[in-house]
C-alpha positions in Angstrom: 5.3 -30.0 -6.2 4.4 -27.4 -3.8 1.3 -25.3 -3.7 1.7 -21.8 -4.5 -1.2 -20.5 -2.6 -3.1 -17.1 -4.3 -3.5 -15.7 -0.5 -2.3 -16.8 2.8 0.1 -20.2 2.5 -2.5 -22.6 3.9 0.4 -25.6 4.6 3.1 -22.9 6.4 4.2 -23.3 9.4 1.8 -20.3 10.6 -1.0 -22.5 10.8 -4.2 -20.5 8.9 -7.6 -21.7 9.7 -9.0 -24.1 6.5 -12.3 -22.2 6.4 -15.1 -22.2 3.4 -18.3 -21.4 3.1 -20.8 -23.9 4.0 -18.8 -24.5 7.4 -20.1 -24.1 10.6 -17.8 -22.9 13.9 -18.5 -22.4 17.6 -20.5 -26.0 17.9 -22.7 -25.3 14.7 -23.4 -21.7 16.2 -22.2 -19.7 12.7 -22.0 -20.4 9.5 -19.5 -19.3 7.2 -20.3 -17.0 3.5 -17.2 -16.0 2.4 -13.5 -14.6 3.4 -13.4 -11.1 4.0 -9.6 -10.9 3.6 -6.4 -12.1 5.7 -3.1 -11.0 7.3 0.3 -12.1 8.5 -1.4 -13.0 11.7 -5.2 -14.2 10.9 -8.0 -14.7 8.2 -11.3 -13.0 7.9 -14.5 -14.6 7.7 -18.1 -13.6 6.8 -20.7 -15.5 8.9 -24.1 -15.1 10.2 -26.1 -16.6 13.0 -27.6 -20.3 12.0 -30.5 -19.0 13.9 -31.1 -15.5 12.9 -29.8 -14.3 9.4 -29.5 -10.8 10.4 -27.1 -11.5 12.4 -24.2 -11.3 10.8 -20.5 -11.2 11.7 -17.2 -10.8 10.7 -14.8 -13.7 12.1 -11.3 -12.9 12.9 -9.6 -16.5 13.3 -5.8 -16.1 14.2 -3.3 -18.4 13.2 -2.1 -21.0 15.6 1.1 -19.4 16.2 -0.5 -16.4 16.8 -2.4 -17.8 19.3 -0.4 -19.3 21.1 1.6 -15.8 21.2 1.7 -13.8 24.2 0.2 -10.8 21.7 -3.1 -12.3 21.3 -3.9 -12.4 24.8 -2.9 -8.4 24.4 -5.1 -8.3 21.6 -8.4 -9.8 23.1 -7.8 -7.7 26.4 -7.6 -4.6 24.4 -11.0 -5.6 22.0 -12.8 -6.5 25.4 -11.7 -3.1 26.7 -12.3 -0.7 23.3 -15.5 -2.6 22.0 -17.4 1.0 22.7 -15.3 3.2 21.4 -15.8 5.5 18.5 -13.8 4.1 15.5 -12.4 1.4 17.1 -14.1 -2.5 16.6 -17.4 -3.4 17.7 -16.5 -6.7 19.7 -19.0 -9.7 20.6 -17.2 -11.9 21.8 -14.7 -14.7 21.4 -14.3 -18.7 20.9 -11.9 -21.2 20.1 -11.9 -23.6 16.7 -10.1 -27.0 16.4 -8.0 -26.7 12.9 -5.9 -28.7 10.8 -2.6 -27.8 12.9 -3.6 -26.7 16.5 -6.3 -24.4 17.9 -7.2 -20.8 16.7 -8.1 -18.1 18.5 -11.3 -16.8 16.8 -12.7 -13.2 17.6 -16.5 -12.0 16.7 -16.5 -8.8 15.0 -18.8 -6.4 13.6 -19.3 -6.5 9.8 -16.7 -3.9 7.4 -16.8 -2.6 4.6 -13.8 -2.2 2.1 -10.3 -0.5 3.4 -9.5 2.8 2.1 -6.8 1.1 0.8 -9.3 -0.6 -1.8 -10.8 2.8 -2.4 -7.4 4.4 -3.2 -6.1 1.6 -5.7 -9.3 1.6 -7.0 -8.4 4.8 -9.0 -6.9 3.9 -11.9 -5.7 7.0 -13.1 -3.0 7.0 -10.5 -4.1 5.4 -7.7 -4.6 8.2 -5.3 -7.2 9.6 -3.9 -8.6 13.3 -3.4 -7.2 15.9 -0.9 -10.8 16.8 0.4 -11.4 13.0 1.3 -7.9 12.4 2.6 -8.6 14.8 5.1 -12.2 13.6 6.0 -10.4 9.9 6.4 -7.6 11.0 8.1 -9.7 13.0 10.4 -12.1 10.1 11.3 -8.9 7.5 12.1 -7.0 10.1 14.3 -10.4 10.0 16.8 -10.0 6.2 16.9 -5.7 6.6 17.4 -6.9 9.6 20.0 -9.4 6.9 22.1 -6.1 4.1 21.8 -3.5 7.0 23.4 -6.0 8.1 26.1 -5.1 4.4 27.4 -1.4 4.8 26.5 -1.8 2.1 23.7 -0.7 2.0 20.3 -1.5 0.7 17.3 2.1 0.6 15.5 0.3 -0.9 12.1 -1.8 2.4 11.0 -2.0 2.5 7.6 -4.9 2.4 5.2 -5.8 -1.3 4.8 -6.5 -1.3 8.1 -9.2 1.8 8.3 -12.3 0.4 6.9 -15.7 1.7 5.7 -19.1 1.3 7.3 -21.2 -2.1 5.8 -24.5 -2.4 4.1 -24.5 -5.9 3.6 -26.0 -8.1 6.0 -26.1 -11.2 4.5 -23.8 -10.5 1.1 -23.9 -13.6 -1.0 -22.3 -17.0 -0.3 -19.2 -16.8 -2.6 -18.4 -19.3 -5.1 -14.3 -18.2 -4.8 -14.1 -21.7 -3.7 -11.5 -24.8 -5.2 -10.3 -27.4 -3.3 -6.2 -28.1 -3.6 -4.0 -31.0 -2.7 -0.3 -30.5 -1.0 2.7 -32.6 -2.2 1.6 -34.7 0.9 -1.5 -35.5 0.1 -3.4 -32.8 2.1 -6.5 -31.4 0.9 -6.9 -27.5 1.2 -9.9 -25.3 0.8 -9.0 -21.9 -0.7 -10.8 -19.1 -0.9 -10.2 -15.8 -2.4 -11.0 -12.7 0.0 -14.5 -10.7 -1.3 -14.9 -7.6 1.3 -18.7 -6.7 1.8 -19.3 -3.7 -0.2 -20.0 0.3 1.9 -23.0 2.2 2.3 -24.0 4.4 -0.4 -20.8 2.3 -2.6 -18.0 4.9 -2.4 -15.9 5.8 -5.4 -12.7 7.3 -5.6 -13.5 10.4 -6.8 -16.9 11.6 -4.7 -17.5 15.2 -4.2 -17.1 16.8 -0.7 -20.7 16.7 -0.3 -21.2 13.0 -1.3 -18.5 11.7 1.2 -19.3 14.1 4.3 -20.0 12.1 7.6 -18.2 8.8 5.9 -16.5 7.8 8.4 -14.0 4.9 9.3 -13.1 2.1 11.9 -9.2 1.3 12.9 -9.4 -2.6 13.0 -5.7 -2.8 14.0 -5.6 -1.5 17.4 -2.6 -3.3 18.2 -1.4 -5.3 21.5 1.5 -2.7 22.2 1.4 -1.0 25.6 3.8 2.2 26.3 7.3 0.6 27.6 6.7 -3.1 26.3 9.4 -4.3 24.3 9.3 -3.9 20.6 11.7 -4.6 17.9 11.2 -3.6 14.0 10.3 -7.1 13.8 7.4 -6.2 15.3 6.6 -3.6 12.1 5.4 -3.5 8.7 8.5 -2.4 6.3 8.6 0.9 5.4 6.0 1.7 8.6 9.1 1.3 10.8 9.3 4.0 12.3 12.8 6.0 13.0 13.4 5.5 16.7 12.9 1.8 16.1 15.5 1.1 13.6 18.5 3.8 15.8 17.5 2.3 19.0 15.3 4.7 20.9 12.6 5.0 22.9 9.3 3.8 21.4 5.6 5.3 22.3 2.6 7.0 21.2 4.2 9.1 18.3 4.8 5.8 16.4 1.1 5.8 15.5 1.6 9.7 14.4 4.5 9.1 12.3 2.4 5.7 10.5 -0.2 8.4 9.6 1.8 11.1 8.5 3.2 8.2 5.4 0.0 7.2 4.9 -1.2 10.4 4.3 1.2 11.1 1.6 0.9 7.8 0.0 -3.0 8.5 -0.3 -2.8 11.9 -1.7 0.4 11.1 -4.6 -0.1 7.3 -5.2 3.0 6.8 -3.9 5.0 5.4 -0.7 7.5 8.5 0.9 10.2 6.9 1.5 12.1 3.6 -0.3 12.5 0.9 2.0 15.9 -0.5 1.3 17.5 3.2 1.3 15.3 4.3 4.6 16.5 1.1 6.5 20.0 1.5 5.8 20.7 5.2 6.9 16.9 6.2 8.6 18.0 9.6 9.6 19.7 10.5 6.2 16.9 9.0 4.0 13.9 10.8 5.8 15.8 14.3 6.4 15.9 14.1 2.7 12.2 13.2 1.7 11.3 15.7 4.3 13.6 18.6 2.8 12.2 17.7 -0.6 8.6 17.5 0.1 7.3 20.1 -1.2 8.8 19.7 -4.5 7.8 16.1 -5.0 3.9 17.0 -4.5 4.7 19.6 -7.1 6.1 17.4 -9.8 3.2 15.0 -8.4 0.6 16.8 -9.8 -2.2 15.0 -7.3 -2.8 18.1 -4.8 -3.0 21.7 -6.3 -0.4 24.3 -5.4 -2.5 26.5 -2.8 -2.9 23.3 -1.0 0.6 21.7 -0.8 2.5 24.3 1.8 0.0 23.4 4.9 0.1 19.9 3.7 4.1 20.1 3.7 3.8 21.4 7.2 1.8 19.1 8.8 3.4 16.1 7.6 6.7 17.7 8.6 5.7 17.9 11.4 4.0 15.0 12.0 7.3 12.6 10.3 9.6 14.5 12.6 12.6 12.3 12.9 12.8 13.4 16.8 9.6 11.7 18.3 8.7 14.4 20.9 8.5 16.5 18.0 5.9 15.4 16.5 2.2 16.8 17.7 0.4 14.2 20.3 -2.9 12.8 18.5 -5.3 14.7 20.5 -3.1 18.2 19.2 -3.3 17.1 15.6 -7.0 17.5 16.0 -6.9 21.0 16.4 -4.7 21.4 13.2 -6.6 23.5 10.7 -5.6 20.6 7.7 -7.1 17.9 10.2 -10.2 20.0 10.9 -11.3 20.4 7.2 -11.6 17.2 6.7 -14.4 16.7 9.9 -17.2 17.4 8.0 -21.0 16.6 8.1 -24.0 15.9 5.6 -25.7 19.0 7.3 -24.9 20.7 4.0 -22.9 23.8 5.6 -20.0 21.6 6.8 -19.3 20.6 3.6 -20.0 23.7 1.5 
């Protein structure tokens, strides 16, 4: 009978990394806590130095297809060439770890908090979040996206699961998420559930203005994609595809624009824009439509208040444009009055 696996499919043909806690990588260098999370391409791991337990990390180990993919050479390049820059990931390094199916690619990170993602679903009366700390979210990530373009790189997977918060745990707790599985083969598995590190000051949904000013997030997807390499909606999450991908045109920078602009509306209703089988049928028709009728669906949404919805309307017109040239370069969206409000401080005047 096969295993039906509560996270990544530990016996697929991917190849995930058989971590737990207790387990040392890197020649007995780090121990292992507890997973963080995981992905299509990778698992996350909570570990801290055997020798110093303040020094902790967060363990990116890639999957042994994904290592051996052309895109994770791309992907440590771009780590060893962002590590410094503001909202992007702190990166320490990197090693390789023997697994069950092949070798994995395992990246040193610094430690995370939860995604806004976790924040957003963590309302439960809707599952949205706030229009003052939207902005404030969206206008931390677009500095990260602005420090990828300057490089003419893109991250082509923005969305909020992948913008974390700042971490106040250094050591966390060794988790006890822990059961050991056997295939139909006879292989043993570990699995572990994911348990993200908690944030500083423990965000909640619904914080006042002056509570979440100078929260700020990191972008941990920064991609592998390069201006002019080839890409293919393969290559994208679902409904993140963006127009010029699925009609056959030219792909670029204002694929990260047009990811934001859908995760912005998703964060402030609860709900994704457009529907996925509809949009990838007939893209043009599908998002003329959404866009025509924006206006009116924050209206019957309820989630942002009526003065607030025609400049949101207009920036996320502008920024889900169906022609990419139309829609503003990162570094112009910064100047938007809607993206300014939300780069506030704790000084206690930005905020007021």
């Amino acid at each position: 009978m096969a295993i039906n696996f509560p996270e990544e499919q530990l016996n697929s043909h991917f190849g995930y990394f058989p971590g737990q806690p207790g387990q040392t990588l890197d020649n007995g260098a780090w121990l292992i806590i507890r997973k963080l999370g995981w992905g299509p391409r990778s698992s996350v791991w909570f570990a801290f130095d055997v020798k110093d337990i303040h020094n902790s990390v967060a363990i990116k180990i890639l999957t042994v297809e994904a290592t051996q993919s052309p895109s994770a050479k791309s992907e440590l390049a771009l780590l060893e060439k962002f590590h410094a820059k503001p909202g992007l990931p702190w990166f320490r390094g990197h090693f390789y770890e023997e697994g069950l199916k092949g070798k994995h690619l395992c990246l040193l990170l610094g430690t995370l908090g939860p995604s806004v993602e976790t924040l957003r679903t963590s309302n439960e009366e809707g599952a949205y979040l706030p229009l003052h700390i939207v902005k404030q979210v969206v206008s931390s990530g677009l500095s990260a996206i602005c420090n990828l373009h300057r490089e003419n790189v893109y991250s082509g997977a923005i969305k909020a699961e992948h913008l974390l918060f700042p971490c106040h745990e250094y050591y966390g707790g060794e988790s006890y998420n822990y059961e050991e599985v056997k295939d139909e083969d006879g292989t043993t598995y570990p699995v572990v559930r994911s348990e993200p590190l908690g944030t500083v000051g423990e965000v909640v949904w619904n914080e006042s203005k002056e509570r979440f000013a100078s929260q700020n997030v990191t972008l941990t997807s920064i991609g592998s994609h390069n201006v002019g390499d080839p890409v293919s909606a393969a290559d994208f999450d679902g409904p993140l595809t963006p127009p010029e991908v699925l009609t056959g045109g030219k792909i670029g920078l204002k694929v990260d624009i047009f990811q934001l602009g859908l995760m912005i509306f998703h964060l402030l209703t609860g709900a994704p824009l457009l529907d996925e089988a509809a949009y990838k049928a007939d893209p043009n028709k599908v998002l003329s439509n959404e866009l025509k009728n924006m206006a009116k669906r924050f209206k019957s949404n309820g989630r942002v208040a009526e003065p607030d919805i025609p400049l949101t309307v207009a920036i996320l017109q502008e920024m889900l444009a169906l022609n990419p040239i139309a829609r503003p370069a990162a570094e112009k969206l910064l100047e938007k009055k809607w993206i300014e409000e939300g780069d506030v401080c704790s000084c206690g005047w930005c905020a007021a």
